[in-house]
C-alpha positions as CSV (number, residue, x, y, z in Angstrom):
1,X,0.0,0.0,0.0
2,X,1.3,3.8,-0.5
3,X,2.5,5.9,1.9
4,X,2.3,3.5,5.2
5,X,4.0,7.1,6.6
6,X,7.5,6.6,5.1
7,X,6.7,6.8,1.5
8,X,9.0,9.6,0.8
9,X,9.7,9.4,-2.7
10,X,6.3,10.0,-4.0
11,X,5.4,12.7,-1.1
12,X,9.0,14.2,-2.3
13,X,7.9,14.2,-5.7
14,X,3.7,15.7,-5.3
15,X,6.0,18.4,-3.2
16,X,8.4,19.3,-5.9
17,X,5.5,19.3,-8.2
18,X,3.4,21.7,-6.4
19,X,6.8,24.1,-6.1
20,X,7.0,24.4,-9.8
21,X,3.8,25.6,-9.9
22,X,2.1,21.9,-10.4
23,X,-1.0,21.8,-8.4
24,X,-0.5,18.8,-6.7
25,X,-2.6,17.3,-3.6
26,X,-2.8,14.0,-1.6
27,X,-5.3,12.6,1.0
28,X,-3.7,10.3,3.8
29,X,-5.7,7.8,6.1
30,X,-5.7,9.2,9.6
31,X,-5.6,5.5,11.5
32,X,-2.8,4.4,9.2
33,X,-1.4,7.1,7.7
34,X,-1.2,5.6,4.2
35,X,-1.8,7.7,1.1
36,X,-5.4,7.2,-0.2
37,X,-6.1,9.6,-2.7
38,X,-3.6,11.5,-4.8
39,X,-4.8,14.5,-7.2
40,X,-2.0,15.7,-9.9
41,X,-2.7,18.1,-12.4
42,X,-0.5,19.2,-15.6
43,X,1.1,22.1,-16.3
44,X,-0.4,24.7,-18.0
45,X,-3.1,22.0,-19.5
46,X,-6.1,23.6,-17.8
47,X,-5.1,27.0,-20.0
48,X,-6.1,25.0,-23.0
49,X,-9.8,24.3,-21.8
50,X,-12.6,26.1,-23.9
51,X,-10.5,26.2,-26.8
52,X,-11.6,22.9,-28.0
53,X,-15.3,21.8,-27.1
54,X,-15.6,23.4,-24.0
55,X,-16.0,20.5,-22.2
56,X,-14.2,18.0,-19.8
57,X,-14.8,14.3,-18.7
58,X,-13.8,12.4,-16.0
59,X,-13.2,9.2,-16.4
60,X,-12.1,6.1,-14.3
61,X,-12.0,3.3,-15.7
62,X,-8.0,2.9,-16.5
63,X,-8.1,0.3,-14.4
64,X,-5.8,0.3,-11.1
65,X,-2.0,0.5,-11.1
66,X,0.4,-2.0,-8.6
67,X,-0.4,-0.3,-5.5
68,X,-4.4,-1.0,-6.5
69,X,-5.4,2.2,-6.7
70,X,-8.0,3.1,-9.6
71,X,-6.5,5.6,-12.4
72,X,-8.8,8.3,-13.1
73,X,-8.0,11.5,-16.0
74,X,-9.7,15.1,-16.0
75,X,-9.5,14.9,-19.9
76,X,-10.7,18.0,-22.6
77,X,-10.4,18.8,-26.4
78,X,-8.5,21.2,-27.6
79,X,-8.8,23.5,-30.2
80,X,-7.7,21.0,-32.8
81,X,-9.7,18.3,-31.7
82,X,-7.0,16.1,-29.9
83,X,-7.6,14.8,-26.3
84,X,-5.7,16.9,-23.2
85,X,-4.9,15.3,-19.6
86,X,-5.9,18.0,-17.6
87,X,-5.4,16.2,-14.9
88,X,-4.6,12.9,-12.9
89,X,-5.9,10.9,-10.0
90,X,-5.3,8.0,-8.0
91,X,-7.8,6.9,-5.3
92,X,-7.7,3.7,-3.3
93,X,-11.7,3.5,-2.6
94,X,-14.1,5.2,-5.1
95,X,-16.4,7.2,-2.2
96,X,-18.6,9.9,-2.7
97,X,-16.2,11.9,-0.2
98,X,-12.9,11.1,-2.6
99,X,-14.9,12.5,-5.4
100,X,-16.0,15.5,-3.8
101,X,-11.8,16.7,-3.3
102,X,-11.5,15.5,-6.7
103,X,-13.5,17.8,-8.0
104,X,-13.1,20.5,-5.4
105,X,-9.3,20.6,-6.2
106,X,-10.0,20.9,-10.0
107,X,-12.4,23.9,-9.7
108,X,-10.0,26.0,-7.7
109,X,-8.0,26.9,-10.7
């Protein structure tokens, strides 16, 4: 499981993200301290919504990577018709609440 606490690396990396101006975000599990949710989004992408159709998806079902964490993508058009990450998430449990940051993180910009 990610982040029992001493999962450095990836905290390292969401933190050097978010300095270079990344928004970057991640929800821990207060009992075990484990990562549960991580919210990611690409530089400068969300600049490119409403060029394209101005409309954007979110879609989960990518499947789940090693840690078992389902894959989910903010995705958009842009103005030449070609599909844009906006932005990334990984989630451990697919709850109302997890969506609700999701979402909540990807209005705030």
């Amino acid at each position: 499981m990610v982040g029992r606490g001493n999962d450095k690396d990836l905290v390292d990396f969401l933190n050097t993200r978010a300095m270079c101006g990344t928004h970057a975000r991640f929800w821990t599990n207060p009992s075990s301290n484990a990562i549960e949710s991580i919210y990611w989004e690409m530089p400068k992408a969300k600049d490119k919504v409403g060029r394209g159709l101005n409309c954007v998806f979110y879609d989960t079902t990518h499947g789940t990577n090693h840690c078992k964490m389902k894959l989910g993508l903010f995705i958009a058009s842009n103005e030449d018709g070609r599909s844009i990450v906006l932005a990334i998430t990984l989630m451990a449990n697919e709850t109302a609440t997890t969506f609700h940051n999701f979402f909540t993180e990807f209005k705030k910009n």
